[in-house]
Phi, psi and omega in degrees: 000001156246134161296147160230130163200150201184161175272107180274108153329156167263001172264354160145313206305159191249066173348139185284183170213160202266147185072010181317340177252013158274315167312337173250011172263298185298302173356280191313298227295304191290009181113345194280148191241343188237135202226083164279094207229155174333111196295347183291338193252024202257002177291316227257000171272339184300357189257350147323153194273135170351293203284347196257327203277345175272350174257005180250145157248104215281181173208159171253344213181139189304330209287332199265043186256324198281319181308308188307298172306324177232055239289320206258018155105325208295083168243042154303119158217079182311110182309305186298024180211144256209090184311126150340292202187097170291079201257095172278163179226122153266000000 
């Protein structure tokens, strides 16, 4: 149920993309509810709907995915265990 897309940089910044608010409009269709995408995109996102404009979170840098992703600090990531459940909150 998360999107992610974006350009990564080789120091880790997360580069905008073109058409960003046709990716996440076609996302949502296909189910996905929660939207993580580049802050550079984030001018090109204002014509979205309120309710949809509240499920994405911009980021600058690769570095702010663990946080995002793993909120209580847990970035054990271990093959053999399967995360539960990602309950992100925007």
């Amino acid at each position: 149920k998360l999107c992610l897309f974006g350009e990564i940089g080789l120091t880790g910044e997360v580069r905008g993309v073109v058409q960003a608010d046709q990716r996440v409009k076609e996302a949502y269709k296909l189910g996905f509810t929660k939207f993580i995408v580049p802050y550079a995109n984030k001018k090109h996102l204002s014509d979205l709907s309120d309710s949809l404009l509240k499920s994405v979170l911009f980021i600058k840098s690769i570095k702010e995915l663990p946080k995002i992703l793993f909120p209580k600090g847990n970035t054990n990531t271990k093959y053999s265990k399967k995360p539960k459940s990602l309950d992100l909150e925007f």
